[in-house]
matplotlib code that plots the C-alpha trace (Angstrom):
import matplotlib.pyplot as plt

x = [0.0, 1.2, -0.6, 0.7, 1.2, 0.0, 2.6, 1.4, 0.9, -1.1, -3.7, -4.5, -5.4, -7.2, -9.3, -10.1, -11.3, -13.3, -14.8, -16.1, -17.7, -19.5, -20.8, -21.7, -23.6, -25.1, -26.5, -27.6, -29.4, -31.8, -32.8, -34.2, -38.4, -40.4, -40.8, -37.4, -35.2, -32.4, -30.7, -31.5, -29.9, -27.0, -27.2, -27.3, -24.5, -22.4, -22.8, -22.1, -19.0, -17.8, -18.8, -16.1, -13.5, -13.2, -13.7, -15.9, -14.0, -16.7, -17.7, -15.4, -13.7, -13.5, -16.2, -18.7, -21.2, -22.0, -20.6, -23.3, -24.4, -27.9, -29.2, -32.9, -34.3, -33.1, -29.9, -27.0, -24.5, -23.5, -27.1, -26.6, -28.2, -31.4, -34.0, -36.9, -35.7, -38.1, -37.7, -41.2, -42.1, -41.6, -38.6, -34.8, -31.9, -28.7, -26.3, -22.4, -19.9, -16.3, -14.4, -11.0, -9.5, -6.3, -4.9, -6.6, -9.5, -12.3, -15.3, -18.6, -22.0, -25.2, -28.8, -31.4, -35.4, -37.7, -40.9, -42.5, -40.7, -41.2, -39.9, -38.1, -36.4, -35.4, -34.2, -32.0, -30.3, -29.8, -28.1, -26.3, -24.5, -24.2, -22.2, -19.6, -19.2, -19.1, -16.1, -14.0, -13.7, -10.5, -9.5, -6.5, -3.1, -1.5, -4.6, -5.1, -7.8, -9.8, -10.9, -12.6, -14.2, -15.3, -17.0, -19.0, -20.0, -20.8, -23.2, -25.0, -25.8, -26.9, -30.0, -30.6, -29.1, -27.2, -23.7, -22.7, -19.4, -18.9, -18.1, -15.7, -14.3, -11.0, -7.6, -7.7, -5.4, -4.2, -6.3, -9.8, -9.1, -5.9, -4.9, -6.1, -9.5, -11.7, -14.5, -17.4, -17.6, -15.3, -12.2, -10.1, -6.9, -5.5, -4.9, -2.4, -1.8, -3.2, -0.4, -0.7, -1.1, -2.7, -6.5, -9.0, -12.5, -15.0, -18.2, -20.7, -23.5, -26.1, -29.4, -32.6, -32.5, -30.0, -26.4, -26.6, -26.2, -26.4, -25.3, -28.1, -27.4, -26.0, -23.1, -22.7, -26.5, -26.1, -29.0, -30.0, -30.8, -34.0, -35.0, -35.3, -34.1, -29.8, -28.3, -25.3, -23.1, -19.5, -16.6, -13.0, -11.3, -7.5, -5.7, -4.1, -2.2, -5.7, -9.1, -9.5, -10.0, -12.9, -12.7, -16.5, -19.1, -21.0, -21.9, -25.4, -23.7, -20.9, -23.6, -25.5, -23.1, -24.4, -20.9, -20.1, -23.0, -22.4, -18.7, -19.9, -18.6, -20.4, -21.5, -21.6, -25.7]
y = [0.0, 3.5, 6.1, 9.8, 12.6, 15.7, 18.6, 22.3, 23.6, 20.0, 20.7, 24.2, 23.0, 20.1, 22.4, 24.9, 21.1, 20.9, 24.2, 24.1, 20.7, 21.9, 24.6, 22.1, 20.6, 23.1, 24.0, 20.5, 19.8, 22.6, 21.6, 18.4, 18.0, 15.6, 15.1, 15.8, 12.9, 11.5, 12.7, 16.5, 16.2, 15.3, 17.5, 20.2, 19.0, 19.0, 22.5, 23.6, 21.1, 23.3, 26.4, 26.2, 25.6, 22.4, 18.9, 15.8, 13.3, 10.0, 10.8, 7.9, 6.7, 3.1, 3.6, 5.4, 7.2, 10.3, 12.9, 12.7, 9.4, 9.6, 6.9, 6.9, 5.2, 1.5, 2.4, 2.8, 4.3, 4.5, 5.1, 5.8, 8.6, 7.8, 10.3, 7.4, 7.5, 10.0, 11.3, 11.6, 12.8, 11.0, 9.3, 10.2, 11.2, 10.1, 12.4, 11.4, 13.7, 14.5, 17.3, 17.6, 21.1, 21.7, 18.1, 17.0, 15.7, 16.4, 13.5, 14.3, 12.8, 13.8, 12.0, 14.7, 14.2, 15.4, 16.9, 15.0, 12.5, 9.5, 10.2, 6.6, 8.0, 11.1, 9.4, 7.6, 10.4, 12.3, 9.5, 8.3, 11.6, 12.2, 8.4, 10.5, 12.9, 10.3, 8.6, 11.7, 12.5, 9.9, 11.1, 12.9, 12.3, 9.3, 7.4, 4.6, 3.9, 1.8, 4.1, 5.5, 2.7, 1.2, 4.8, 4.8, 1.2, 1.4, 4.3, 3.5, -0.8, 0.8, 1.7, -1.2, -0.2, -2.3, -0.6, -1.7, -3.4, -4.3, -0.4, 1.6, 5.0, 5.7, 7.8, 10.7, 13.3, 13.4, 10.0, 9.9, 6.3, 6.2, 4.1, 3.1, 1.5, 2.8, 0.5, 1.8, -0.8, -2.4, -4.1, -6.7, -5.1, -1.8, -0.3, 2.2, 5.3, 8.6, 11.0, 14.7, 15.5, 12.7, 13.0, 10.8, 10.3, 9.1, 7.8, 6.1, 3.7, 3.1, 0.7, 0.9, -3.0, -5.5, -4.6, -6.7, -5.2, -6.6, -5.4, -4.3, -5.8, -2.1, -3.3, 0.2, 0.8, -0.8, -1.5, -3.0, -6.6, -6.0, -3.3, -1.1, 2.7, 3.6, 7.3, 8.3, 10.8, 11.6, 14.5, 14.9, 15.6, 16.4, 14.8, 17.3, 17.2, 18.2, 18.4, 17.2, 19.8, 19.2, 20.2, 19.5, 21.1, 23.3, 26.5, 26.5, 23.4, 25.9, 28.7, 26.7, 25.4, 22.3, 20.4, 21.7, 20.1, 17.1, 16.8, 17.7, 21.5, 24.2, 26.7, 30.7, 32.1]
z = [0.0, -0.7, 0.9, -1.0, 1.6, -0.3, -0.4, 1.0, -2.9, -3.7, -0.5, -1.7, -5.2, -3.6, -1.4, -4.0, -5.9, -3.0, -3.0, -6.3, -5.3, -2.5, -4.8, -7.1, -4.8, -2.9, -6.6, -7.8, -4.5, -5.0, -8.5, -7.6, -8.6, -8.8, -12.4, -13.5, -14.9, -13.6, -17.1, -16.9, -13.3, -15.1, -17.6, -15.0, -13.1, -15.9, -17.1, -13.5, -13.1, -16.5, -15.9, -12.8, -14.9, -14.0, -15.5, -14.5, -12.6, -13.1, -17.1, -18.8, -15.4, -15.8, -18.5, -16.5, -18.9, -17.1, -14.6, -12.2, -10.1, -9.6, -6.8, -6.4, -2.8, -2.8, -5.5, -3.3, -5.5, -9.5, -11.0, -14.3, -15.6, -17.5, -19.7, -18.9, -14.8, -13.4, -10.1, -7.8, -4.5, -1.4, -2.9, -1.8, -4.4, -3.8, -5.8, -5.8, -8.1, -8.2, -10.1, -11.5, -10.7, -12.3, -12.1, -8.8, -7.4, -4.9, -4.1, -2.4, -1.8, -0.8, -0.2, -0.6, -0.1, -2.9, -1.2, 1.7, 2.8, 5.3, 9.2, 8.0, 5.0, 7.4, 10.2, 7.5, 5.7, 9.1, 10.5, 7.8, 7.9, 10.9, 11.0, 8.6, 11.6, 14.2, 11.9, 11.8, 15.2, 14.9, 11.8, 13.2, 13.0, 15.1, 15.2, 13.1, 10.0, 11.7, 14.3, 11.8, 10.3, 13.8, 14.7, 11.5, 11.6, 15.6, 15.2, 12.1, 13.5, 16.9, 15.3, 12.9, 9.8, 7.4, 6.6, 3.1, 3.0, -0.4, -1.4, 0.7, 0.8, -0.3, -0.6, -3.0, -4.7, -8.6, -8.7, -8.2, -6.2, -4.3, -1.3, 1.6, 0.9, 3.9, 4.9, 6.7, 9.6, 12.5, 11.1, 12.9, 12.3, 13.1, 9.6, 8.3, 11.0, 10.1, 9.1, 8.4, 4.6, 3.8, 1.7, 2.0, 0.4, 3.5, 2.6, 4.7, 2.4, 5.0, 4.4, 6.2, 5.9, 4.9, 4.5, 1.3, -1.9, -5.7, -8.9, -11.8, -15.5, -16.4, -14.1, -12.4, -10.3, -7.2, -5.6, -2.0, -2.3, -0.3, -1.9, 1.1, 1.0, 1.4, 2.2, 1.3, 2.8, 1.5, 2.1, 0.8, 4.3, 5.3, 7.9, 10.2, 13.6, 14.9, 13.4, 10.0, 7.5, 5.5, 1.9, 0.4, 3.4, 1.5, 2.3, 3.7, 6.1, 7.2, 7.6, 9.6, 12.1, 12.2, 11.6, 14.7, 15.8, 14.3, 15.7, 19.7, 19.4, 21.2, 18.8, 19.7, 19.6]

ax = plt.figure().add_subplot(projection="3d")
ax.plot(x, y, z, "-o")
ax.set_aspect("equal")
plt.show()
């Protein structure tokens, strides 16, 4: 395993990558209607990716067809982009995209409800990302991966969810996948010890149900193999000697204040 530790000039242009994701996002998110396909979502994405200057990092990556992945309710992650896939209300979105800003790359996800959802499919998605959160309060130097792994996995099965562990989050940088592999769940070894520098791609898939997953005939939408609902939560994060930087919040999650909330911190009225 080799685990690149990004140099001061690499970080900026990864965070700037970052940036412009989170803008992406916080852009895409708001789009979503029922009615609306999953290719116009695409569509959308794209010209927003582009008009940053930057370049889609999933359109042709190991053959993928689009730059957006657009996961409706029991779809996990990689739906491919369809004009026939219509999006209704009640159902959760799933939108995962990365961008390429001047040679590197930034990874994010978001699950997103369109209209009224169920308190189940809320619960889900608030918890789901708030597993992320409970994951990177180890991500800090001179602890060890699997701290993070165990935090996620731990807080997600206390409440009866299935934590997907045939897709993992990853290292990032010039390459969109890097090493280590990050699972989402508790690991029976220690795993590589987190050093300044390094960039990694954390991404809890969480499943109202089983923690079983199968492959559709498109061999990219991965779906729940009980059909029931999956969030998805995902940030490009730095490893410092303290708190982890995070690259992808976007800006109505930094307004807020809520990742303070999310990580324990007292926040000022």
């Amino acid at each position: 395993m080799s685990v690149t530790i990004k140099s001061p000039q690499e970080i900026e242009l990864m965070r700037e990558a970052g940036k412009i994701l989170a803008k992406v996002h916080e852009q895409l998110g708001k789009e979503l209607k029922p009615g609306m396909s999953t290719l116009e979502v695409d569509r959308l994405g794209e010209e927003m990716i582009r008009s940053f200057g930057c370049e889609p990092s999933f359109k042709g990556y190991q053959g993928y067809p689009a730059s957006i992945c657009v996961s409706i309710n029991e779809e996990v992650v990689h739906g491919i982009p369809r004009a026939d896939r219509i999006i209704e209300e009640g159902d959760i979105v799933s939108l995962d995209a990365g961008v390429i800003y001047k040679g590197y790359q930034s990874d994010a996800a978001r699950t997103h409800g369109v209209g009224e959802i169920s308190d189940d499919a809320k619960l889900l998605i608030e918890r789901t990302r708030q597993s992320f959160f409970e994951g990177i309060k180890f991500a800090t130097a001179g602890n060890h991966l699997h701290q993070i792994s165990a935090a996620i996995g731990d807080y997600a099965e206390s409440f009866g969810y299935g934590v997907v562990r045939d897709l993992c989050g990853h290292g990032i940088g010039k390459h969109m996948h890097e090493d280590p592999e990050i699972p989402n769940f508790r690991q029976f070894r220690r795993g590589i010890k987190l050093r300044p520098g390094m960039t990694l791609a954390i991404e809890p898939m969480v499943d109202l149900g089983s923690a079983e997953v199968v492959w559709m005939d498109d061999d990219w939408t991965v779906v729940t193999e009980d059909w029931s609902l999956s969030a998805h939560y995902e940030n490009t994060i730095l490893i410092t000697d303290g708190e982890p930087e995070i690259f992808t919040l976007t800006e109505s999650e930094i307004a807020t204040g809520r990742w303070n909330q999310y990580l324990g911190r007292q926040t000022e009225a």
